[in-house]
N, C-alpha and C positions, 0 to 999 in steps of 0.2 A: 941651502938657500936657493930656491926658485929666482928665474928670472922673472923678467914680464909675460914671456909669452906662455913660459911654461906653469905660471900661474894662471891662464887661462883654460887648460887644460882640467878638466872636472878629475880626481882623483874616483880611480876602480872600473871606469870606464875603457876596456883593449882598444889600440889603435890600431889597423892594417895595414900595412904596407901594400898599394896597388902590385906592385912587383911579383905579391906573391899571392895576393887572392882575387885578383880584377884581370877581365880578361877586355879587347876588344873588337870588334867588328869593321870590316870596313863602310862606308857609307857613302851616297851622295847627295846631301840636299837641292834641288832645282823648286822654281818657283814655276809653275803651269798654269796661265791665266791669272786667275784668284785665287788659285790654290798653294800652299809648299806641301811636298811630299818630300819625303827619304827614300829613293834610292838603292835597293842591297841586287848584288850579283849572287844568283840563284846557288854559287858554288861556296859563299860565304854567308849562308845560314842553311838552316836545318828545311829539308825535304817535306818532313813531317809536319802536317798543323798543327797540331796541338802544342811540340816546341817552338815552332815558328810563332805562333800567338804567346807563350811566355817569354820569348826571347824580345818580343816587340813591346809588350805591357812592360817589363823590366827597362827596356831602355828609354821607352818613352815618357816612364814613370807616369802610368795611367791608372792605378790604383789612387793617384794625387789628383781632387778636381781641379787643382791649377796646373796639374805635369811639373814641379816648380825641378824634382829630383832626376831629371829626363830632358827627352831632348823634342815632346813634344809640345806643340802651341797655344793648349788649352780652349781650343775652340775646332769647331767641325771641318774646318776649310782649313788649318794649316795642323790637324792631327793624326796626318795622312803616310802610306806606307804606300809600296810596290817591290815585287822582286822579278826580276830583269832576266831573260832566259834567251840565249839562240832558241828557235823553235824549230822543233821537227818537222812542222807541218809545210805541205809543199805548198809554195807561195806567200808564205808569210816569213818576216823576218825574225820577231820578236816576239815571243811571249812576256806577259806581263800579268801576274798577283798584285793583286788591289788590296789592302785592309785599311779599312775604317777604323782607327786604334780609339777606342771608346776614353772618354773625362772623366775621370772619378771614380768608372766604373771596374778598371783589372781585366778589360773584355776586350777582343777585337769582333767587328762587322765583315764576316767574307762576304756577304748574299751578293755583293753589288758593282757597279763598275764606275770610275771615276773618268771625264770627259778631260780634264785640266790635268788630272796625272799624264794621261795617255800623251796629251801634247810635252811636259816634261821627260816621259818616258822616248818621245820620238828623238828630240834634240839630244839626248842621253845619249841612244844609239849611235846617233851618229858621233858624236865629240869622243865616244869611248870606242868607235872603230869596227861596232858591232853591222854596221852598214857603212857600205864605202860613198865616200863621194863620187858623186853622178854629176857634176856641174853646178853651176846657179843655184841649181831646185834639186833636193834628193829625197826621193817616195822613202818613208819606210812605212811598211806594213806591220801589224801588231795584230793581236790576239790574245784578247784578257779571258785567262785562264776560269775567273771566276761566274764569266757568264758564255763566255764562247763568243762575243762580240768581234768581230773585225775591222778593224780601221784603219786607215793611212793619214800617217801626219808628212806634211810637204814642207820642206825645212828649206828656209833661207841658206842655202850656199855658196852666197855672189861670191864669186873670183874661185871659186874651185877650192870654198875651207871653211871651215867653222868660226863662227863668229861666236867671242865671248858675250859683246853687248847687240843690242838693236833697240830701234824706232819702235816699231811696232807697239801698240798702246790698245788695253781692252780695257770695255766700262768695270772701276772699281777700283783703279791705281793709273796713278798720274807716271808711273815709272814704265821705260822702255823695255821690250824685250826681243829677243831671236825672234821671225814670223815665221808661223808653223800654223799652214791651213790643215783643221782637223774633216776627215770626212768619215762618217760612221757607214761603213758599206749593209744593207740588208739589214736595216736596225728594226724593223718590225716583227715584232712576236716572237725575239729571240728567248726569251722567258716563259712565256705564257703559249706561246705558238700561234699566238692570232695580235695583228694590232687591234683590234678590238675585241677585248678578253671573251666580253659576256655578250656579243655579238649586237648591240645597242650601242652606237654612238652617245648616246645619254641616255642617264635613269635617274628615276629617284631615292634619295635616298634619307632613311629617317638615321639617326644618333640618338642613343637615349629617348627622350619623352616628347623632344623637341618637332616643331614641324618637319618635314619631309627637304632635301636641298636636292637641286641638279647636279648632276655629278657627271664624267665623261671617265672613264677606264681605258688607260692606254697605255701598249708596251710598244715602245718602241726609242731604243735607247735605253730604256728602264722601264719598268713597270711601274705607272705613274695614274692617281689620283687627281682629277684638276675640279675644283669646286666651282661655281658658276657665285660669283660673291655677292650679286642683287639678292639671289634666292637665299641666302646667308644674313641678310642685312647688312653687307660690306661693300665696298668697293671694286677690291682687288690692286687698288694703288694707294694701301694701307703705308705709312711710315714703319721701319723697323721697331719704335719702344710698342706701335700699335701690334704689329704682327707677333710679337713676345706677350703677350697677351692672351693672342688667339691659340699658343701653341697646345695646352690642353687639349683642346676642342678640337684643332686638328689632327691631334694624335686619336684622337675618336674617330676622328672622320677615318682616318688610315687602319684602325684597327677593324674598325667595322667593314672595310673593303679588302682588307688583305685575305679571308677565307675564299669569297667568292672569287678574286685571281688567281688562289692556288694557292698562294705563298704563305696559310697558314692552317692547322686544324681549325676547324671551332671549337672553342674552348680552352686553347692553349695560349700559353704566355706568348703574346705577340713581339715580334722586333720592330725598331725604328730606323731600319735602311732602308728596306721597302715593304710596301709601293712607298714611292717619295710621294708630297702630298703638297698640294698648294692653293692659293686661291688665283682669277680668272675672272677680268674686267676691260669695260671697252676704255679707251685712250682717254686720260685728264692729262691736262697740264700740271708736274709736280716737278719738286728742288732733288738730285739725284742726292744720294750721300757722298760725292765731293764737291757739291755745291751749285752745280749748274743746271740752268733751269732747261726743264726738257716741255718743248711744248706738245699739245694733243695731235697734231700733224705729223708730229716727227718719227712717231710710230703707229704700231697696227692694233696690238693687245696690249693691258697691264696683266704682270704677272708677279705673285708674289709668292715665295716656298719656302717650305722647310728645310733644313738640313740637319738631320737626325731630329735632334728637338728645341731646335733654333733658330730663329728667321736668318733665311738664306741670305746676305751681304748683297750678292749679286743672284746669280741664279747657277744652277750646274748646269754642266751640258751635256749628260743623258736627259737630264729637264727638257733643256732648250729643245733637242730633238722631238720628243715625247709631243711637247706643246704644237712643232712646227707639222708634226705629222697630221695631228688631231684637229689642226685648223684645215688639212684637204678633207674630211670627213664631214661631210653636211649633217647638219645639227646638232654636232657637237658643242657643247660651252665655251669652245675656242671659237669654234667658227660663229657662230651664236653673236659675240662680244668681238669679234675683234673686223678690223675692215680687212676686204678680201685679198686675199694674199697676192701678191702680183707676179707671177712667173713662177711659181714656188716660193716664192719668197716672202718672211716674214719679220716684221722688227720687231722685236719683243721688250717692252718697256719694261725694266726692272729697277729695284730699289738704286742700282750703281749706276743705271744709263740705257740707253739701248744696245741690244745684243742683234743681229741680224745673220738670219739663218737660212739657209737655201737647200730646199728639196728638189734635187732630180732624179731623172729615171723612173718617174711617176707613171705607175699602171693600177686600172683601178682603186685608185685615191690611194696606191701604198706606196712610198716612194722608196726608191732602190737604192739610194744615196742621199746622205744628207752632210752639210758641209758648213764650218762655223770657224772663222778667222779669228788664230787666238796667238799668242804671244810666251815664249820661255824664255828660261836663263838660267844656265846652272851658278849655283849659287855659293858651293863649298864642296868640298872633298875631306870626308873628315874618318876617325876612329872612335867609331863611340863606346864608351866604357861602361860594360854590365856587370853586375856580379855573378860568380861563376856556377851559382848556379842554371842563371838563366844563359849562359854564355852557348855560342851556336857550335859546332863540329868545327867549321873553319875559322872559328874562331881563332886570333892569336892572344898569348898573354902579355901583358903591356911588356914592356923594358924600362 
């Protein structure tokens, strides 16, 4: 006779016991800006790509477009990875691998580099010991392995230690975090070799059949796409169900410009990391997506983007960069639509709020530094459990 539960159990179907076929990984979830990322220490996963991408699709259950069997968040901004490295290089502290762990798809995205992990990644170091406290303020330097980017994020250290919580608050979440000024050193043309790829601050450009749109190509931060949204019939301070809409058509716009940046043959299956792609409008007064009303004085541009192939919540910050550099370049569709930037500085109207972003070190409209006040918190420390086939070298097996 069955009990109850073991009458739930379907008959001829094997059970496993974790103990003996799941193995798992260590991890650590932080929350960077508007982003979660996971976490892994370089010495607890696999070296190699192509295991490190099965080992991340396995755990994050990205073969699932909801991740429901995984540990990740079924959306672009919280389906995020990095692996954590001392760095060898002289002057830098940290290396850091980025993946974009693809929904649905069983894929991860290397091409690109994430602004909001980077500031997780920064707080990381420090709380894990990987950089000592320095006082107040502790620099750590980083180096995202996937684009060769370097950055410093400047961590809250008042009283000489690590803060589990903080104040600090960015457009897109009412919730406090650690403050951690990110500054992206030399971010122009790190990709492409020029902040202006195709040496044209704007061009035109046609998609399909359709009339021809203003377009501005800029790496810096990322190699980034910005649409001029009048020449589009848009705004650019579209609402997100509007922007879900446009995302087709943007993904045309991005496919059609990723050959001429480099980042693709012609003719070949295009990816959707980059160029990242968005639209580009002068200042309305609109209701943010937590509710408060932002008026047309209180910023300089509306901007509205993708993320892979979804409207962006807020906006990323290789974007934010991208955008603030391209507004020093005269007649660019930043500079075009947006009021003039005042010292370097730009506030960028986004679907979450205004984001405000400062270019120094400006030499011939390219600036040397670019620097954007953003917010962490690590969030858990955890053991995530894969199965063994996808399980890493340092992997342990459960007990």
């Amino acid at each position: 006779m069955l009990g109850p539960l073991e009458a739930l159990i379907p008959f001829g179907i094997p059970c496993r016991s974790r103990n003996f076929s799941d193995v798992h990984t260590p991890a650590t979830l932080v929350r960077g800006g508007t982003s979660k990322c996971w976490l892994f220490q370089q010495v607890h996963v696999p070296a190699d790509r192509g295991a490190l991408e099965k080992l991340l699709v396995a755990a994050y259950g990205s073969a699932d477009p909801v991740e429901l069997d995984g540990v990740g968040g079924a959306t672009p901004t919280t389906s995020k990875a990095a692996v954590v490295s001392a760095s060898p290089a002289s002057g830098v502290d940290v290396d850091y691998l980025f993946a974009q762990v693809g929904i649905g798809t069983g894929s991860v995205e290397w091409t690109s580099n994430c602004g909001n992990c980077a500031t997780g990644v920064a707080l990381y170091a420090v709380a894990k010991g990987l950089v000592p406290i320095t006082g107040d303020r502790t620099r750590v330097v980083m180096r995202n392995t996937n684009t060769g980017a370097v950055l410093e994020g400047l961590v809250d250290t008042t009283g000489g230690v690590v803060h589990d919580f903080g104040e600090q608050t960015v457009p897109g979440t009412r919730a406090g975090g650690v403050a951690v000024g990110l500054t992206f050193r030399g971010p122009a043309g790190r990709t492409t070799g020029a902040l202006l790829p195709t040496g044209l601050p704007a061009q035109d450009l046609r998609v399909g059949g359709a009339d021809p749109v203003r377009v501005t190509m800029v790496d810096a931060g990322a190699p980034v796409v910005l649409v001029d949204a009048a020449s589009a019939g848009h705004t650019g301070s579209e609402p997100l169900d509007a922007m879900g809409a446009l995302v087709p058509w943007l993904r045309s716009v991005r496919h059609a410009c990723a050959p001429e940046l480099g980042l693709a043959v012609p003719g070949a299956e295009p990816g959707d990391a980059v160029p990242k792609v968005g639209l580009v409008g002068p200042p309305v007064a609109y209701t943010s997506t937590l509710g408060d009303r932002v008026t047309a004085d209180a910023y300089d541009v509306s901007v509205r983007m993708l993320s892979m192939n979804a409207p962006h919540p807020a906006i990323g910050l290789t974007s934010a960069v991208a955008v603030a550099a391209a507004a020093l370049a005269e007649g660019s569709v930043v500079a075009r639509a947006a009021r003039s930037p005042r010292d370097g500085r730009l506030r960028i109207g986004t679907p979450a709020g205004v984001v405000a972003v400062a270019c120094e070190d400006v030499r011939d409209g390219v600036p040397g530094r670019v620097t954007v006040q953003r917010a962490a918190r690590l969030l858990a420390d955890a053991r995530i459990y894969v199965p063994d086939h996808a399980a890493a070298p340092g992997s342990r097996r459960a007990a």
